[in-house]
TORKOL-4160 file (C-alpha; in steps of 0.2 Angstrom, whole numbers, padded with zeros to 4 digits, m for minus):
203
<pt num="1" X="0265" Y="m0140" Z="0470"/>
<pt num="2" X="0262" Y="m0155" Z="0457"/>
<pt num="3" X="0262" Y="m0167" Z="0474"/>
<pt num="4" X="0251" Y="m0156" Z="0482"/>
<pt num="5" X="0240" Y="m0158" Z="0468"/>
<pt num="6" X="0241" Y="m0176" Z="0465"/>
<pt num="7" X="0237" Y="m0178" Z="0484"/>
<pt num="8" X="0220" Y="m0166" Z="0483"/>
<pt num="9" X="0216" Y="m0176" Z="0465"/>
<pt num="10" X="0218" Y="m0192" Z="0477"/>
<pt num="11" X="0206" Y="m0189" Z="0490"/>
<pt num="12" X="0194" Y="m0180" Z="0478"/>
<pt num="13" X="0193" Y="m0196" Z="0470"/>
<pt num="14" X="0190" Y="m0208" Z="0485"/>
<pt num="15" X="0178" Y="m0195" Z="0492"/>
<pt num="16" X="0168" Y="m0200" Z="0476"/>
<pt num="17" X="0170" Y="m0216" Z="0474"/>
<pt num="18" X="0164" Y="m0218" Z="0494"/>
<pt num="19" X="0147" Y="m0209" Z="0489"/>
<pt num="20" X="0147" Y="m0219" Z="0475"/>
<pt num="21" X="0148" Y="m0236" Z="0486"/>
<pt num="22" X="0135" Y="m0227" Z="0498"/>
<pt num="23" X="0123" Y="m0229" Z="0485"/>
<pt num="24" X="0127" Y="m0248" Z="0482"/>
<pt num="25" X="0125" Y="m0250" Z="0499"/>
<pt num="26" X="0108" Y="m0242" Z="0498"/>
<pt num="27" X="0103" Y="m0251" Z="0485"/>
<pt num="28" X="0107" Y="m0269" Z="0496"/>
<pt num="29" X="0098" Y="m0261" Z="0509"/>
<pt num="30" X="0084" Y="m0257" Z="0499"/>
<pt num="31" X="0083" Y="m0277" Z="0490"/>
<pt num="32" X="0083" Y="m0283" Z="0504"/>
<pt num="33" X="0071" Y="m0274" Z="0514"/>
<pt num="34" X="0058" Y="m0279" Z="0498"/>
<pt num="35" X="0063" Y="m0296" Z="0498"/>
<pt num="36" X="0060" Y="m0297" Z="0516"/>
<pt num="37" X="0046" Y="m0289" Z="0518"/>
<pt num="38" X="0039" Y="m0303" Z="0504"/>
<pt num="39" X="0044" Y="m0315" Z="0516"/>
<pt num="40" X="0033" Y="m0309" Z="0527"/>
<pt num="41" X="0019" Y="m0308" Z="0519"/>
<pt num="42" X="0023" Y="m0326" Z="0513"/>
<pt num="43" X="0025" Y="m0333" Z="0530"/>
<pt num="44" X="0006" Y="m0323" Z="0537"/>
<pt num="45" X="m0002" Y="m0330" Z="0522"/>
<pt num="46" X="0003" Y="m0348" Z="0525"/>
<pt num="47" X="0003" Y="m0347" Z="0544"/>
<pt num="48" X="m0015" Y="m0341" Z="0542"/>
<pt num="49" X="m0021" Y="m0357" Z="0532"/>
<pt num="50" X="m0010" Y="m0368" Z="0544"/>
<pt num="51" X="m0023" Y="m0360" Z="0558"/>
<pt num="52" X="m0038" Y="m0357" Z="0549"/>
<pt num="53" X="m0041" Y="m0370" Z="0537"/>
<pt num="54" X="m0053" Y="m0385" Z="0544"/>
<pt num="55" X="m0048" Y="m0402" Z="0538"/>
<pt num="56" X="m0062" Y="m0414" Z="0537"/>
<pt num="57" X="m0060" Y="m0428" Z="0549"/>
<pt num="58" X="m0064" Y="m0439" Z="0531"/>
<pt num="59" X="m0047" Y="m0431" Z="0527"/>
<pt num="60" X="m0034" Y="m0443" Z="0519"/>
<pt num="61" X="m0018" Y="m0444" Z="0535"/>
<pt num="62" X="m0004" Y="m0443" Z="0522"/>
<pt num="63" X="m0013" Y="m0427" Z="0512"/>
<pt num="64" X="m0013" Y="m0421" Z="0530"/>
<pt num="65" X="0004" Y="m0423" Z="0537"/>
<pt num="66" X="0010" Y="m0417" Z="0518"/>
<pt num="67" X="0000" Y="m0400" Z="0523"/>
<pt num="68" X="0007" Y="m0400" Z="0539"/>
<pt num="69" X="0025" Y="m0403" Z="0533"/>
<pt num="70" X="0024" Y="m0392" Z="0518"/>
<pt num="71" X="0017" Y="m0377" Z="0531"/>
<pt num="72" X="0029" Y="m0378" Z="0543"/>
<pt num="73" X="0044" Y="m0379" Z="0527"/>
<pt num="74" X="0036" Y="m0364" Z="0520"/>
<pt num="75" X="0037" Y="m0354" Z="0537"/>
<pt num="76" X="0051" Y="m0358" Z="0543"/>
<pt num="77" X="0060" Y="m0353" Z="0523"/>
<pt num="78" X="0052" Y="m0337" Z="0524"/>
<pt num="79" X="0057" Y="m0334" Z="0542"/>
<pt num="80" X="0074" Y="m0336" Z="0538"/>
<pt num="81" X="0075" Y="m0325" Z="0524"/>
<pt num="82" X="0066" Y="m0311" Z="0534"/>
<pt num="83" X="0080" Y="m0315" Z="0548"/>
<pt num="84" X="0095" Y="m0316" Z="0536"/>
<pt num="85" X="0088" Y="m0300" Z="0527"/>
<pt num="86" X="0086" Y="m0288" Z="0543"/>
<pt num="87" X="0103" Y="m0295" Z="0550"/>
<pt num="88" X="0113" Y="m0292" Z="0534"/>
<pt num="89" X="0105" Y="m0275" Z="0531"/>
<pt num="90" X="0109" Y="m0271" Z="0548"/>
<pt num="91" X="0124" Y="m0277" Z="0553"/>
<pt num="92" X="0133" Y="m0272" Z="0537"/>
<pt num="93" X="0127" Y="m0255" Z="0534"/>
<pt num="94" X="0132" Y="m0249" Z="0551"/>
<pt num="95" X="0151" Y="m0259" Z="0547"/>
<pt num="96" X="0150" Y="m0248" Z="0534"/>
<pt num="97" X="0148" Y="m0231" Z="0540"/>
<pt num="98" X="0157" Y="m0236" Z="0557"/>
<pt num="99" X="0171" Y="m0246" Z="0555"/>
<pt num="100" X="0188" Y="m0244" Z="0550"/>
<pt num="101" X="0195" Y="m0237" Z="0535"/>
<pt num="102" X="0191" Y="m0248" Z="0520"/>
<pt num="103" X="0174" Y="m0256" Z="0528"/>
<pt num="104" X="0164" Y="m0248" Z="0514"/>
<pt num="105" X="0172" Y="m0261" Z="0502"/>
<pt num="106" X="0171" Y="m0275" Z="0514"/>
<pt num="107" X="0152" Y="m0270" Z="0520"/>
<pt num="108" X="0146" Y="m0270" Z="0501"/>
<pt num="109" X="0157" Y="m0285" Z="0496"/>
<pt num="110" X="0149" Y="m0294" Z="0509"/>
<pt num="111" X="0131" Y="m0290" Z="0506"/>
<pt num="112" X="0133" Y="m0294" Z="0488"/>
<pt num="113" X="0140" Y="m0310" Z="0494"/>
<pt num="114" X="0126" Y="m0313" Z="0504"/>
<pt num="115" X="0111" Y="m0312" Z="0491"/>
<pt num="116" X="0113" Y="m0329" Z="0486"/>
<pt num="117" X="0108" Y="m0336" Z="0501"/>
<pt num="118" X="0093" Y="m0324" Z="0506"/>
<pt num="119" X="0086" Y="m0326" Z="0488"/>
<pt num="120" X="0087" Y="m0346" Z="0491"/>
<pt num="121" X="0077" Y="m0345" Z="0507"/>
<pt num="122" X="0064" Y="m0333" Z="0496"/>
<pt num="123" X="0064" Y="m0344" Z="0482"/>
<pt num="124" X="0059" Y="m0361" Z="0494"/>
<pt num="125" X="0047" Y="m0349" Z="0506"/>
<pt num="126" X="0039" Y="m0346" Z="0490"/>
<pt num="127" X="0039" Y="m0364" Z="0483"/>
<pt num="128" X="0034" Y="m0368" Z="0499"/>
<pt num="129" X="0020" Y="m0358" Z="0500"/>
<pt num="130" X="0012" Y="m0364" Z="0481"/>
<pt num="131" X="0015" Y="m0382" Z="0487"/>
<pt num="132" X="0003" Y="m0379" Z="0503"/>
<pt num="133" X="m0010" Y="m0371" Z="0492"/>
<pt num="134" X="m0009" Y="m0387" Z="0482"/>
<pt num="135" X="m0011" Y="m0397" Z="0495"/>
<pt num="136" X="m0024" Y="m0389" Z="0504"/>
<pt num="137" X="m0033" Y="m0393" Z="0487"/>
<pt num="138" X="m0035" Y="m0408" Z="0487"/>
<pt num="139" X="m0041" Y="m0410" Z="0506"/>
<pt num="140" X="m0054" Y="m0397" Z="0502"/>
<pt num="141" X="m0061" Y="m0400" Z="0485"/>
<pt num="142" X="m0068" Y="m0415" Z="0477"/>
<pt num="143" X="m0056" Y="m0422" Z="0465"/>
<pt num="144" X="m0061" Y="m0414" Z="0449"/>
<pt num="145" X="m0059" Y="m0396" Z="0455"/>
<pt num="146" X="m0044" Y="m0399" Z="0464"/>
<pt num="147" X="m0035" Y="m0404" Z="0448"/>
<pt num="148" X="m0039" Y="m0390" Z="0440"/>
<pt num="149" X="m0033" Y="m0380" Z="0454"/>
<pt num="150" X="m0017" Y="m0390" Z="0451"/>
<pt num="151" X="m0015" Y="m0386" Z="0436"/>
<pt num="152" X="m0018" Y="m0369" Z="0438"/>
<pt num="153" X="m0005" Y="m0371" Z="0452"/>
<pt num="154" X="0008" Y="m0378" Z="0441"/>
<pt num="155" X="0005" Y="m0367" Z="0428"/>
<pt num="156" X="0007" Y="m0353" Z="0440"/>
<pt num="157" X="0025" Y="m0359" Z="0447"/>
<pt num="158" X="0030" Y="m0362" Z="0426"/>
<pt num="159" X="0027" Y="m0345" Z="0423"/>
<pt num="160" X="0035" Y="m0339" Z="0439"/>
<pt num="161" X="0051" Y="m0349" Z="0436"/>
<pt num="162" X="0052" Y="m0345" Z="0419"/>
<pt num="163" X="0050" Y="m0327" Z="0418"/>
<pt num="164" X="0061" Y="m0327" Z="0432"/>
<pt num="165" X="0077" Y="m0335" Z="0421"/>
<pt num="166" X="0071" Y="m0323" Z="0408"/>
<pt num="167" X="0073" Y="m0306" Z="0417"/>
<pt num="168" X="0088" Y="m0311" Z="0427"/>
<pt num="169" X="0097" Y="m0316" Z="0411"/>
<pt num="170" X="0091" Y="m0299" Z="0404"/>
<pt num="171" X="0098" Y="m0287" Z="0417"/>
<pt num="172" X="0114" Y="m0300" Z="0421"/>
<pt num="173" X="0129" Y="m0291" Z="0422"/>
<pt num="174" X="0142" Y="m0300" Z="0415"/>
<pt num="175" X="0155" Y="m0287" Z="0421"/>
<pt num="176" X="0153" Y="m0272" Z="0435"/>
<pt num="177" X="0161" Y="m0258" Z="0441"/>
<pt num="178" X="0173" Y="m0261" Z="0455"/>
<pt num="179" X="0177" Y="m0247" Z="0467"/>
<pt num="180" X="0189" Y="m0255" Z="0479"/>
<pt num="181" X="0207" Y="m0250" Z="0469"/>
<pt num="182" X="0199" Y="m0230" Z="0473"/>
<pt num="183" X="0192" Y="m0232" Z="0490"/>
<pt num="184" X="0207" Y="m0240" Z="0495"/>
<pt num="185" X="0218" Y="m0227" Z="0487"/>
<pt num="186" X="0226" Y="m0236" Z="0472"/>
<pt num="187" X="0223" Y="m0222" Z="0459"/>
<pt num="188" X="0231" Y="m0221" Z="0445"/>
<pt num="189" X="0242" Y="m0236" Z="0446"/>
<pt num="190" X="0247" Y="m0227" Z="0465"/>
<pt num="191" X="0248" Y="m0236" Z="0480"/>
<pt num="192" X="0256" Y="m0229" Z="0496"/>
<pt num="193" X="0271" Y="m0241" Z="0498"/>
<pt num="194" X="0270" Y="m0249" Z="0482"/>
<pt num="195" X="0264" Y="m0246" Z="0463"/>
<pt num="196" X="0273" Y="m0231" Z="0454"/>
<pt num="197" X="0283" Y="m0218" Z="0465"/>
<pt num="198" X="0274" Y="m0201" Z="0468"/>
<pt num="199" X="0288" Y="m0194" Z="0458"/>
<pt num="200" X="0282" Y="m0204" Z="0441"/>
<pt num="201" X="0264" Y="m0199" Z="0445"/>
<pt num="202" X="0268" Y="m0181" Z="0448"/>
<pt num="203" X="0276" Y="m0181" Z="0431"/>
């Protein structure tokens, strides 16, 4: 009888703490379909200036090729952060409802390993993007106003950065919650072929 119950306490527990990992794997979906869709927006608004914008034929040729340069950087960051985004969000949220036993762990380890990479591409899309603006300036408007427009530029990517390191040290989690010992039945110091014996648990 005691074994009996140890063995319903087992799988209500993992039951648990699978709909518990469903939620992180919700919530990776959910980032990165935000960051993604940032990038995005990112990439239209430069690909717009990169098409739109008339340069002067009096334009300096290096101011020029910087604006061509930094377009196409700025695209091509935020294109990969929209790729990497939809292919991990994809890809590891169907591992996780259809593979094998124990994919849940691996599906939200790997997305969680993964946001370093897809926040990088965001982070230079959007550097990218303020750099373009800058330059753009200073083809377009006499010198005076484009340095203010600079300024107002750097300021801008100050407070950005700054504020950035401020909240991401505020909601750092220096430790978290793992589930994989209960997902992938080690409860209570039990492991099927290892740990304690059932006897000791039962007891």
């Amino acid at each position: 009888m005691l074994a009996a119950d140890r063995m319903l306490l087992e799988s209500n527990m993992k039951q648990r703490a699978i709909q518990l990992r469903e939620k992180e794997i919700n919530l990776f979906t959910e980032n990165f379909t935000a960051v993604g869709t940032q990038a995005a927006v990112l990439a239209g608004f430069t690909t717009t200036c990169f098409i739109e914008v008339t340069i002067p034929d009096d334009a300096n040729i290096l101011l020029t090729s910087l604006l061509h340069l930094s377009a196409i950087f700025t695209i091509c960051a935020n294109i990969v952060c929209v790729s990497l985004s939809t292919i991990v969000s994809v890809w590891g949220s169907g591992k996780a409802l259809r593979g094998k036993d124990g994919s849940m762990d691996d599906a939200v380890d790997g997305m969680n390993n993964e946001r370093g990479l897809i926040f990088r591409a965001f982070d230079l899309g959007l550097a990218g993007n303020l750099c373009t603006v800058t330059i753009a300036s200073w083809i377009l408007m006499q010198p005076p106003i484009a340095f203010l427009s600079t300024c107002i530029i750097a300021y801008t990517a100050w407070l950005i950065g700054t504020h950035a390191q401020r909240i991401k040290a505020k909601f750092c989690l220096d430790e978290f919650t793992t589930l994989n010992d209960l997902t992938r039945g080690d409860i209570f110091g039990y492991r099927g072929g290892g740990g304690k014996s059932a006897e000791a648990v039962a007891v």
